[in-house]
C-alpha positions as CSV (number, residue, x, y, z in Angstrom):
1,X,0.0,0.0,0.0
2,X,1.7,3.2,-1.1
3,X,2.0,5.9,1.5
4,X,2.3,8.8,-0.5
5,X,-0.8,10.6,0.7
6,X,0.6,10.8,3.9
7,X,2.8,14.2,2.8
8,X,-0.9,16.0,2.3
9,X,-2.4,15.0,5.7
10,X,-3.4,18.1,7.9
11,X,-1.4,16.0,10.8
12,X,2.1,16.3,9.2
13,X,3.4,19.2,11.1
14,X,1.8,18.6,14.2
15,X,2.6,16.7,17.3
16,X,2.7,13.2,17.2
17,X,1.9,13.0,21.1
18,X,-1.9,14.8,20.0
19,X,-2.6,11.6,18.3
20,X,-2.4,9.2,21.2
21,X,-4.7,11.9,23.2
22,X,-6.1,11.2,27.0
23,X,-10.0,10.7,27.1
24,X,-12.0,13.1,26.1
25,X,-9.8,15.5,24.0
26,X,-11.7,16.3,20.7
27,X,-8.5,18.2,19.2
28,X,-7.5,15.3,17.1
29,X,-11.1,14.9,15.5
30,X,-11.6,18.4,14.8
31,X,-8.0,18.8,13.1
32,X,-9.3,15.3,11.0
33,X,-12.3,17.0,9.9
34,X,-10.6,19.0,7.3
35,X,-7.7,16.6,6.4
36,X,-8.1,16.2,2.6
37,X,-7.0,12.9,2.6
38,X,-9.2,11.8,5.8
39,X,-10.4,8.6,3.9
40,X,-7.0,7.0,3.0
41,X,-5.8,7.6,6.9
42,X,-9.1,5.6,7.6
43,X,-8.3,2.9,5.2
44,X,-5.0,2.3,6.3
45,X,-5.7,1.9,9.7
46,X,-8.0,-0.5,8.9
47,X,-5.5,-2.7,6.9
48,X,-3.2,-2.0,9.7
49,X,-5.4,-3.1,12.2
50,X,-7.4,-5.7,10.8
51,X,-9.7,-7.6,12.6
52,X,-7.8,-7.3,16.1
53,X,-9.6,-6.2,19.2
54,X,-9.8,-2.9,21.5
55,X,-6.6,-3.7,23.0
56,X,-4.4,-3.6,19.9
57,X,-5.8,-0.6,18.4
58,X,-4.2,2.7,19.1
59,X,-4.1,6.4,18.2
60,X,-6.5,8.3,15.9
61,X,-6.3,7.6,12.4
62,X,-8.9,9.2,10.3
63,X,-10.6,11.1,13.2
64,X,-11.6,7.9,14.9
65,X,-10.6,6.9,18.5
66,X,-9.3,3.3,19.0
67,X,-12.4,2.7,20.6
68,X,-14.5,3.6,18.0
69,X,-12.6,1.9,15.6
70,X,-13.0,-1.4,17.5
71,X,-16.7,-0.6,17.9
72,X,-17.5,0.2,13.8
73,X,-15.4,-3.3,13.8
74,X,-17.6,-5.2,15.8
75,X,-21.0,-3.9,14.0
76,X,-19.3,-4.9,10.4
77,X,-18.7,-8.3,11.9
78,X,-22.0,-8.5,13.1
79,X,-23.8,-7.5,10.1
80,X,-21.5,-10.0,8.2
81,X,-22.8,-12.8,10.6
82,X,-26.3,-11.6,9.6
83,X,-25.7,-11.4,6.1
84,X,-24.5,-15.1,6.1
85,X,-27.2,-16.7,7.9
86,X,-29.4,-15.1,5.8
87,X,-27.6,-17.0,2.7
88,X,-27.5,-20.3,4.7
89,X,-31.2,-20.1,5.2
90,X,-32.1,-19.2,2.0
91,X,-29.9,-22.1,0.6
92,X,-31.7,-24.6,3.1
93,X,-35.2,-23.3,1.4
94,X,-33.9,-24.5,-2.2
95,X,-32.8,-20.7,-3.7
96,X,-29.8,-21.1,-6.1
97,X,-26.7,-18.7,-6.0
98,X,-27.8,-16.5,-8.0
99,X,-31.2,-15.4,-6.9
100,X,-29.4,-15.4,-3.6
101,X,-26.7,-13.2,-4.5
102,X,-29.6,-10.8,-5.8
103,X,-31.4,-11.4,-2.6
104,X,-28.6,-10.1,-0.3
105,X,-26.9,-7.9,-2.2
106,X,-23.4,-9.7,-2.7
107,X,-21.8,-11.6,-5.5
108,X,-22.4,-15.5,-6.4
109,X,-18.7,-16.3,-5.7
110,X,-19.7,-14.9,-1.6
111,X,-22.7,-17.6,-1.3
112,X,-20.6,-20.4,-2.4
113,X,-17.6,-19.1,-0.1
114,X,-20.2,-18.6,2.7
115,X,-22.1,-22.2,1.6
116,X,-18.2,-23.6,1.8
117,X,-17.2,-22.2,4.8
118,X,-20.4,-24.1,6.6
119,X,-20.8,-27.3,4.5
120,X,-20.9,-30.1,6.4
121,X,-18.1,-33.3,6.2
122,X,-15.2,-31.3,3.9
123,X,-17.7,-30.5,1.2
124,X,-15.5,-28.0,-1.4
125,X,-13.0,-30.6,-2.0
126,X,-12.5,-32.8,-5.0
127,X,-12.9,-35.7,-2.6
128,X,-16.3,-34.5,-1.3
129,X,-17.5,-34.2,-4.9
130,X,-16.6,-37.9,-5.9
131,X,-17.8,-39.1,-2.5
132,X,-20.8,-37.6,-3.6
133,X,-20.8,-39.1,-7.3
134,X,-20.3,-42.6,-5.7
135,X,-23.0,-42.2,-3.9
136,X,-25.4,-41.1,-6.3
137,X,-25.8,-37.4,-4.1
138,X,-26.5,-33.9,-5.8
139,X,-22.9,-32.2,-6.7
140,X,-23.2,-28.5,-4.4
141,X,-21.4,-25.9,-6.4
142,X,-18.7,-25.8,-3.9
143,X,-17.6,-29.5,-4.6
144,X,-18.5,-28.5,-8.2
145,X,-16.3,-25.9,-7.8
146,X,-13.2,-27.4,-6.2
147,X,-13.5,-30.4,-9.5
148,X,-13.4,-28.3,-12.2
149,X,-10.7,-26.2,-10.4
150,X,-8.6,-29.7,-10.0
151,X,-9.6,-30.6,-13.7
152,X,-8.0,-27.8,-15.2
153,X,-4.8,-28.3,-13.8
154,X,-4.8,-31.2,-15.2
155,X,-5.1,-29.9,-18.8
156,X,-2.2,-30.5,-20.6
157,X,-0.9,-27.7,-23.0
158,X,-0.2,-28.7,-26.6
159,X,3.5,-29.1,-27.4
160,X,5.2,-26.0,-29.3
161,X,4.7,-26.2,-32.8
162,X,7.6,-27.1,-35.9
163,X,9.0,-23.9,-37.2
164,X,9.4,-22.2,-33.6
165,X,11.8,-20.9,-31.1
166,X,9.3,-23.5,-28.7
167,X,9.6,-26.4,-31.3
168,X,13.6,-26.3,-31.2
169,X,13.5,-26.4,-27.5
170,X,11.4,-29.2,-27.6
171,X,13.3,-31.1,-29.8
172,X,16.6,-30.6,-27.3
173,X,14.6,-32.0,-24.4
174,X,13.4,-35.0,-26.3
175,X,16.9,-35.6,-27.0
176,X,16.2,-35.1,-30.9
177,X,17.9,-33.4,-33.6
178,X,16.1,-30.2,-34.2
179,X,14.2,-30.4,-38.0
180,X,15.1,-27.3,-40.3
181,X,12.2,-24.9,-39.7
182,X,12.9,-25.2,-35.9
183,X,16.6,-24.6,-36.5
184,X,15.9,-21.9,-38.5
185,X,13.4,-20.4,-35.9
186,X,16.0,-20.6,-33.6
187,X,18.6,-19.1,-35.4
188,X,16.5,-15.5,-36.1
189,X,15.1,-15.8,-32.9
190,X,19.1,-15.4,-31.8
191,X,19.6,-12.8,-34.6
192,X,17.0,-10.7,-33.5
193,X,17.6,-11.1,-29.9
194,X,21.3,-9.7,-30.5
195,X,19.7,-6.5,-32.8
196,X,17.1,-5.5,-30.6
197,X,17.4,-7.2,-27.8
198,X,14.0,-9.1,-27.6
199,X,13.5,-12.8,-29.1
200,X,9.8,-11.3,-30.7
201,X,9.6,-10.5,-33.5
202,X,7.9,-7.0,-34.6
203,X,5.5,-6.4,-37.3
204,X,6.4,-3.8,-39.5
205,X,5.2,-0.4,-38.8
């Protein structure tokens, strides 16, 4: 995270002991008031701090106390909690993803983290999803998910064509003498590489 915008904060030239303040002393929040980057001190802290409780906050960033920090902190988690019960019980009354997503106001990808996170037995793994193919069960999209993920990495790439840099290296791994269209590949591949300094070649302006 880039800390540029620190140079225009309000706070720059002041005290550093004003922002560690004793109970009670508004001088930090009014100075924060007219700060014009007041939002990016407020993000920060909250990458700084993360989740971490009252104890492990400190100072005023943003014109919020520690305390008030903690407090916005424990409202957000508790709305979150809210929000993903509400996805859990939709998903137990038969709504898909998506009408859920439109329900609640989030994105597909959240209901089937949420749906994940509280899935019963391991489901969201590629084992879950042939446990549940063996046993003749509905696939979840999580277990779905975590298949077609495995699936593609298991796609193999088609080897590097004759008549490229790709094709001669091929050839050198198999152990093979390189044919002539990938030994001539090669060879402007070096040639260009020593002109311009890049093996690509460039289309003509």
């Amino acid at each position: 995270m880039s800390l540029d915008w620190m140079t225009a904060a309000v706070c720059a030239g002041v005290d550093p002991e004003l922002w560690f303040p004793e109970s009670g002393d508004s001088r930090p929040a009014r100075i924060c008031q007219g700060c014009p980057v007041r939002q990016q001190c407020e993000e920060y802290a909250a990458a700084l701090e993360g989740d971490c409780g009252l104890p492990y906050r400190h100072g005023v960033w943003g014109g919020t106390s520690a305390k008030e920090r903690a407090e916005a902190r424990e409202q957000t988690r508790s709305l979150k909690d809210d929000r993903d019960e509400q996805i859990l019980r939709l998903a137990e009354h038969g709504v898909g993803p998506k009408e859920i997503a439109a329900l609640v106001g989030v994105t597909d990808r959240t209901v089937h983290r949420v749906k994940q996170r509280t899935a019963p037995d391991g489901c969201g793994t590629t084992k879950a999803y042939y446990r549940h193919l063996l046993a003749g069960e509905d696939i979840d999209p999580a277990c779905q998910a975590a298949s077609d993920a495995y699936e593609q990495q298991l796609v193999v790439p088609p080897p590097p064509e004759c008549g490229t840099r790709g094709g001669y290296e091929r050839h050198r791994r198999q152990g093979e003498p390189a044919c002539t269209p990938c030994r001539q590949a090669n060879a402007d591949a070096d040639r260009r590489f020593r002109n311009t300094g890049t093996t690509t070649e460039r289309s003509a302006a």
